[in-house]
N, C-alpha and C positions, 0 to 999 in steps of 0.2 A: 427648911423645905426647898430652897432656894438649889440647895446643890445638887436635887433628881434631877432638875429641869437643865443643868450644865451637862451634865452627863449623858442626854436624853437628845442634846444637839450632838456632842462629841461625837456620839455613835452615828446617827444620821449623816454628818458629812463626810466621813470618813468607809461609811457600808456604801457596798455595790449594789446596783440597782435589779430587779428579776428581769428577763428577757421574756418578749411573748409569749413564747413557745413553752416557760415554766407555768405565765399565771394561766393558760389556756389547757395545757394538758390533765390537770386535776379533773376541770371540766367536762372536757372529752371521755375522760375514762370515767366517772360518774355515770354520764350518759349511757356511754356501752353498757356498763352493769345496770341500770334500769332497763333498758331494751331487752337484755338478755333474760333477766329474771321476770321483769311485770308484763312488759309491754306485749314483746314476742309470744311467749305462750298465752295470753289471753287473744292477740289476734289468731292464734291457733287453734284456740278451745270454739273461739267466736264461726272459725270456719267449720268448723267440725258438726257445733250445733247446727247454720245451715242446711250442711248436706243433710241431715239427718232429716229435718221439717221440710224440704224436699222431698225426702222419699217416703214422706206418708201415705200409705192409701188403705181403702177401704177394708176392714179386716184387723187391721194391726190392733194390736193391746200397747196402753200408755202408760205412763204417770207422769200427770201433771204438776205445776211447779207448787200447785196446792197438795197436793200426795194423795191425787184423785184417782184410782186404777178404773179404766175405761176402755169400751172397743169402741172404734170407729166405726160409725153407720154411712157418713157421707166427708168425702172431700171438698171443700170453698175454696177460693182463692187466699181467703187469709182467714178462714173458719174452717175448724171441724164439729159435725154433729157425731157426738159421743154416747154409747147407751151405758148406763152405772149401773143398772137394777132393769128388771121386770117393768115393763112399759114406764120408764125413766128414761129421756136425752136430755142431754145438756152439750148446747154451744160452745165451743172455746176456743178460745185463739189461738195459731196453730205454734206461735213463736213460746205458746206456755206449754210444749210439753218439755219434759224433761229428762226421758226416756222410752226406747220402746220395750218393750218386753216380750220373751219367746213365747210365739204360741201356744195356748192351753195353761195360760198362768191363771187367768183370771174364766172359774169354769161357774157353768151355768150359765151363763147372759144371751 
């Protein structure tokens, strides 16, 4: 068992050592490809949702993050009253909707 462990120094005093710039660059480019694939596009999707609960107002037809189809009766600062049915509203947070949808989707209400 004795002679791995000669062999094992052998190598070691005799190899060259990595420079910075090797054990850092795996790093760096790991990083770029997370930013690129996760990071990036959810800060983009993230902006996107934003503007959208932004520009709710009275009228619009939804689907909530529950897969609730609803028109808006009232704007809130961080509420909307929603009608579902025939004398039915229901409250909801404005950051749960999860799309709008074109006019005349949701008929009767």
């Amino acid at each position: 068992m004795s002679f791995f462990i000669n062999d094992a120094m052998a190598q070691g005093a005799g190899g060259q050592q990595a420079g910075t710039l090797e054990l850092i660059l795996p790093l760096l480019l790991m990083f770029g490809i997370f930013y690129f694939l996760l990071i990036r596009p959810q800060q983009k999707k993230a902006k996107e949702h934003k503007g959208m609960v932004e520009a709710l107002k009275k009228g619009d037809e939804i689907i909530t993050n529950g897969g609730i189809l609803a028109k808006i009766t009232d704007v809130d600062e961080s509420f909307l009253t929603c009608k579902i049915a025939e004398n039915v509203e229901i409250k909801v947070q404005s950051h749960a909707v999860s799309a709008i949808l074109p006019k005349g989707t949701i008929k009767k209400l």
